[in-house]
N, CA, C and O atoms as CSV, one atom per row, in Angstrom:
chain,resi,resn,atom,element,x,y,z
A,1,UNK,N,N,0.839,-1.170,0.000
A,1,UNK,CA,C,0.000,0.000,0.000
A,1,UNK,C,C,0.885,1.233,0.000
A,1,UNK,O,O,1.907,1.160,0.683
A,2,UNK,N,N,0.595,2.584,-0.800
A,2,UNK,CA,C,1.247,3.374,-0.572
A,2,UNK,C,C,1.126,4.541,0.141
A,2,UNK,O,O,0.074,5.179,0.105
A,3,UNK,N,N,1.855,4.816,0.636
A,3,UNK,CA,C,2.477,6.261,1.920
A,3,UNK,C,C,1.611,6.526,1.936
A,3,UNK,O,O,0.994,6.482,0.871
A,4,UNK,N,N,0.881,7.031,3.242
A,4,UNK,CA,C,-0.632,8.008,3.123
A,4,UNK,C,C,-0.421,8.721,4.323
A,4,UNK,O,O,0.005,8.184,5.345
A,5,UNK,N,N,-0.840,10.463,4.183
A,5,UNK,CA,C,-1.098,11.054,5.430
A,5,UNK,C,C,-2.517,10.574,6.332
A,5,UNK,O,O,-2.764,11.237,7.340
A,6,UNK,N,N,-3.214,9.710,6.058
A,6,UNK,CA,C,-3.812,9.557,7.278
A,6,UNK,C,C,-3.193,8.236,8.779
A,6,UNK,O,O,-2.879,7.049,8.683
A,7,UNK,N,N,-3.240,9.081,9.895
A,7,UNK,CA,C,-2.470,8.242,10.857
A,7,UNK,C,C,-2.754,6.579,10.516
A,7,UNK,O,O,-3.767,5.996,10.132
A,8,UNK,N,N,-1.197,6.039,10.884
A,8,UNK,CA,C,-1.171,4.559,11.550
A,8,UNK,C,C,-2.697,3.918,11.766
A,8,UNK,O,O,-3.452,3.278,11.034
A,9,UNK,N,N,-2.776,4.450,13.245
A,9,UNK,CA,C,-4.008,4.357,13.687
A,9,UNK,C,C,-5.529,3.553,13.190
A,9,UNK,O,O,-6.145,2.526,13.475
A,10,UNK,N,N,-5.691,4.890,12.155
A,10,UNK,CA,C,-6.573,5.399,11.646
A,10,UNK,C,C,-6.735,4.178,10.056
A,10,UNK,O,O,-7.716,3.684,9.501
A,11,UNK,N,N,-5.675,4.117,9.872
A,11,UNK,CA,C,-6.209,2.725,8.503
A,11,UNK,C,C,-6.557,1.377,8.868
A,11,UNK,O,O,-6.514,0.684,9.884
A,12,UNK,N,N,-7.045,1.220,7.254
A,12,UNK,CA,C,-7.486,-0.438,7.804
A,12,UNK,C,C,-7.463,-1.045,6.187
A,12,UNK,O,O,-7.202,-0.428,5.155
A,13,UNK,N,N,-7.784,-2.283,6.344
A,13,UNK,CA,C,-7.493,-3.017,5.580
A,13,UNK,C,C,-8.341,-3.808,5.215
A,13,UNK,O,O,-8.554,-4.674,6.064
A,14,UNK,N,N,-9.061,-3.916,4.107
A,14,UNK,CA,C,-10.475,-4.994,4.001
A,14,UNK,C,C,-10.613,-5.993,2.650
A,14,UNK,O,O,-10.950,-5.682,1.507
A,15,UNK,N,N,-10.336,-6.947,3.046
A,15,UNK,CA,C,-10.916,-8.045,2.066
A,15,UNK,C,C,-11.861,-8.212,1.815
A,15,UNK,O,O,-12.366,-8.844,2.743
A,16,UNK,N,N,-12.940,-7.950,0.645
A,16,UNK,CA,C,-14.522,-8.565,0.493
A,16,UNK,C,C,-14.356,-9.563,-0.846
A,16,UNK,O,O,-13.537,-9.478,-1.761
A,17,UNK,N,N,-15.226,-10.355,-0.668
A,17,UNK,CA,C,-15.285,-11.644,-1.424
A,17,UNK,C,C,-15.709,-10.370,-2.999
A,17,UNK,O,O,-16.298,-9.304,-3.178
A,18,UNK,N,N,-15.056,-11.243,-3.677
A,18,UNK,CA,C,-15.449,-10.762,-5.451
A,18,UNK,C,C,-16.767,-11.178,-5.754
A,18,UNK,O,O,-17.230,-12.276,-5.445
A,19,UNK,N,N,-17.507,-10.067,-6.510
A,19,UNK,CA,C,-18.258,-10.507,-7.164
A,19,UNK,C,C,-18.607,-11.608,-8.136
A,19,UNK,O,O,-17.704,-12.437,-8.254
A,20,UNK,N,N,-19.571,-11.805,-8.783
A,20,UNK,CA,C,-19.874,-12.991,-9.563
A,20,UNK,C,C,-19.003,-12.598,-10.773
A,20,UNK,O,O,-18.197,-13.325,-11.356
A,21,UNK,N,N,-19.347,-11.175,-11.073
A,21,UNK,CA,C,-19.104,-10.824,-12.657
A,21,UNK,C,C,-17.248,-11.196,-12.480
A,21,UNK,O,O,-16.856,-11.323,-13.639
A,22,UNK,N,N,-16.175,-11.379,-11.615
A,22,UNK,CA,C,-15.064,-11.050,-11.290
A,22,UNK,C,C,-14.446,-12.593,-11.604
A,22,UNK,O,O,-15.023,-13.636,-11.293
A,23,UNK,N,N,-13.010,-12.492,-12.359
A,23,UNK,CA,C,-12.656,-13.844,-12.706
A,23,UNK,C,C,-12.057,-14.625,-11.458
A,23,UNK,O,O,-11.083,-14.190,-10.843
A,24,UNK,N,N,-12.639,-15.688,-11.159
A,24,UNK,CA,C,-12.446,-16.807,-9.668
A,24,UNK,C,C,-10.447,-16.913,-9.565
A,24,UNK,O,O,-9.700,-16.562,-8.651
A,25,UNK,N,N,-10.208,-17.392,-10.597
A,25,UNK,CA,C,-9.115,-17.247,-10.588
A,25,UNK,C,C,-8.039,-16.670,-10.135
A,25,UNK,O,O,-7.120,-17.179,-9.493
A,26,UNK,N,N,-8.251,-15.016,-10.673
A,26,UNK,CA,C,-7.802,-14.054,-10.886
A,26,UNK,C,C,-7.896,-13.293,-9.632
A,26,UNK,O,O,-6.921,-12.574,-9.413
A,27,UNK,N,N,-8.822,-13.278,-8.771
A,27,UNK,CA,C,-9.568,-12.728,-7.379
A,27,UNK,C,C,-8.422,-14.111,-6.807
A,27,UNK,O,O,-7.445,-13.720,-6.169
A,28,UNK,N,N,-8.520,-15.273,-6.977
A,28,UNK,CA,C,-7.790,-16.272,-5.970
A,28,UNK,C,C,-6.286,-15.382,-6.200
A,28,UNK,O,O,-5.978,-14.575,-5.323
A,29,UNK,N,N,-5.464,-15.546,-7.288
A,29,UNK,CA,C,-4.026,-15.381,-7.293
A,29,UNK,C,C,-4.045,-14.299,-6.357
A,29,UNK,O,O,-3.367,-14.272,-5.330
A,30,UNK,N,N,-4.693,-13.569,-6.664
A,30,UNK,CA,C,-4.360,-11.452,-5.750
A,30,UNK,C,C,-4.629,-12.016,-4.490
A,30,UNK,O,O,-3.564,-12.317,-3.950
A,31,UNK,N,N,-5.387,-12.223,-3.953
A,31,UNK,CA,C,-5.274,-12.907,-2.505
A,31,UNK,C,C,-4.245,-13.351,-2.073
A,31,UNK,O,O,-3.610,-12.781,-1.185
A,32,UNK,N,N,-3.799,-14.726,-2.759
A,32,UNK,CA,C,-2.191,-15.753,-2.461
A,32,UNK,C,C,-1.377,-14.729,-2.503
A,32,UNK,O,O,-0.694,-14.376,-1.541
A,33,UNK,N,N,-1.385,-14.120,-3.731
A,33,UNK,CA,C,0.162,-13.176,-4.199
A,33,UNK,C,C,0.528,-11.841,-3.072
A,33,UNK,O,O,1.525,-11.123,-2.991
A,34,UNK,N,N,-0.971,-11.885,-2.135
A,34,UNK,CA,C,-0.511,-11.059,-1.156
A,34,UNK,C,C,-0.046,-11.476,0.301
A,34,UNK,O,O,0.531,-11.112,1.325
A,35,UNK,N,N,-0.661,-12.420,-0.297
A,35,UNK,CA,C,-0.552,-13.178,1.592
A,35,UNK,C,C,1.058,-13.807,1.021
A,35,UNK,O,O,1.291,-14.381,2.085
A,36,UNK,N,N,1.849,-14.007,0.481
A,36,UNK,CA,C,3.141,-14.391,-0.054
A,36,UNK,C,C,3.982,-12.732,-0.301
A,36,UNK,O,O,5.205,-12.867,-0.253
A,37,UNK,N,N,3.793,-12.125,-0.401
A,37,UNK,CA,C,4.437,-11.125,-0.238
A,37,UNK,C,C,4.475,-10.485,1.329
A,37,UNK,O,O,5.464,-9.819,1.637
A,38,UNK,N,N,3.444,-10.681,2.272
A,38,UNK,CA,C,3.508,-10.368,3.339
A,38,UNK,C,C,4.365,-11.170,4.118
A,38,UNK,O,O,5.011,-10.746,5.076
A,39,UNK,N,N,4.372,-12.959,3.480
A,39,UNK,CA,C,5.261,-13.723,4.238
A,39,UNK,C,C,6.717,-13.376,4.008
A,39,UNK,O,O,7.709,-13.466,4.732
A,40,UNK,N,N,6.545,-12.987,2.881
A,40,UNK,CA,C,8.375,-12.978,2.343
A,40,UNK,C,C,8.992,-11.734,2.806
A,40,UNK,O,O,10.206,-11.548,2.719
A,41,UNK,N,N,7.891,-10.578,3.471
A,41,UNK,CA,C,8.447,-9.194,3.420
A,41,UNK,C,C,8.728,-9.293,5.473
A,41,UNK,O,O,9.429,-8.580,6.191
A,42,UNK,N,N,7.830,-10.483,5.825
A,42,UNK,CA,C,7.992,-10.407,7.196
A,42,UNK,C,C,7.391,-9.706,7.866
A,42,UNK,O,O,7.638,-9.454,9.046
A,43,UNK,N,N,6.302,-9.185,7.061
A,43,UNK,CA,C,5.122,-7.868,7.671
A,43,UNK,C,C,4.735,-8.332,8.534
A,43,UNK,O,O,4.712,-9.559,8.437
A,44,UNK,N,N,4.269,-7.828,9.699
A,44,UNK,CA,C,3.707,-7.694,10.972
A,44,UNK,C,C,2.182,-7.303,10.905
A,44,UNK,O,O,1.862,-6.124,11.055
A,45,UNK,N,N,0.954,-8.571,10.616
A,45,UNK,CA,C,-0.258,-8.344,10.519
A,45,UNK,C,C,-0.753,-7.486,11.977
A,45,UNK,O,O,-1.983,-7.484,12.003
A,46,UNK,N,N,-0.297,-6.925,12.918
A,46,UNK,CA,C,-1.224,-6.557,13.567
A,46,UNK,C,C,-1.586,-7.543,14.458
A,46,UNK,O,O,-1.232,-8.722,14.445
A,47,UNK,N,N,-2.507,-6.835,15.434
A,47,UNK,CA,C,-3.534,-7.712,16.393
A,47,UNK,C,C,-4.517,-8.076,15.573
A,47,UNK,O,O,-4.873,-7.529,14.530
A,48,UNK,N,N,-4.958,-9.072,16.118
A,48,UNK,CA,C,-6.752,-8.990,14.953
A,48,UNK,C,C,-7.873,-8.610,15.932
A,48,UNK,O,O,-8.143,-8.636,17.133
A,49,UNK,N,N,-8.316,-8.285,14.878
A,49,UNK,CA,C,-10.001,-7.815,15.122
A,49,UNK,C,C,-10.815,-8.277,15.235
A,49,UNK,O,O,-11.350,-8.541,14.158
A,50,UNK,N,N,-11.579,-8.748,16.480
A,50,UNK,CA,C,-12.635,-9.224,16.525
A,50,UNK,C,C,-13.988,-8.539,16.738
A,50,UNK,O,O,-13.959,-7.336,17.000
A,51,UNK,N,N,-15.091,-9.120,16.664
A,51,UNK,CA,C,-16.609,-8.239,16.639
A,51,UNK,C,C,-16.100,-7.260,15.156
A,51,UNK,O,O,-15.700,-7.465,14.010
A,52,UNK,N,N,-16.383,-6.262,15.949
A,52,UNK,CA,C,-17.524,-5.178,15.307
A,52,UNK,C,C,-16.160,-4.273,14.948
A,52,UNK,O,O,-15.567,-3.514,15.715
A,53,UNK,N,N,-15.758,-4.656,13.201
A,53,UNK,CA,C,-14.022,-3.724,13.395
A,53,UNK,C,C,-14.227,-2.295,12.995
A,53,UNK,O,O,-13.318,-1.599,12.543
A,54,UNK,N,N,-15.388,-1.909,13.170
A,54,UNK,CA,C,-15.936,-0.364,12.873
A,54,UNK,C,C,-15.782,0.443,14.113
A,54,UNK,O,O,-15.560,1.653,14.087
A,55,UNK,N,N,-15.917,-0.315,15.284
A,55,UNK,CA,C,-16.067,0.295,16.272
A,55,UNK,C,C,-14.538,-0.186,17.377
A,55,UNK,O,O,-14.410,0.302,18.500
């Protein structure tokens, strides 16, 4: 993701399932190809979120 002035804090990050019209495939690789770049980069997911991650 790139540089953004809004705080740390303040972002977030959201996966929603693809639509129908969206190629299955293509929605699968971008998923893997990120979760493999996060492994290889050693990123630090955070705590997770449980309930209600709006609030």
């Amino acid at each position: 993701m790139p540089a953004s002035t809004v705080a740390a804090a303040s972002r977030h990050l959201e996966h929603r399932i693809a639509g129908a019209d969206a190629n299955p495939y293509l929605a699968a690789a971008t998923v893997l190809a990120g979760i493999e770049y996060g492994i290889a980069h050693e990123l630090d997911p955070g705590a997770p979120v449980t309930g209600n991650g709006y609030r």
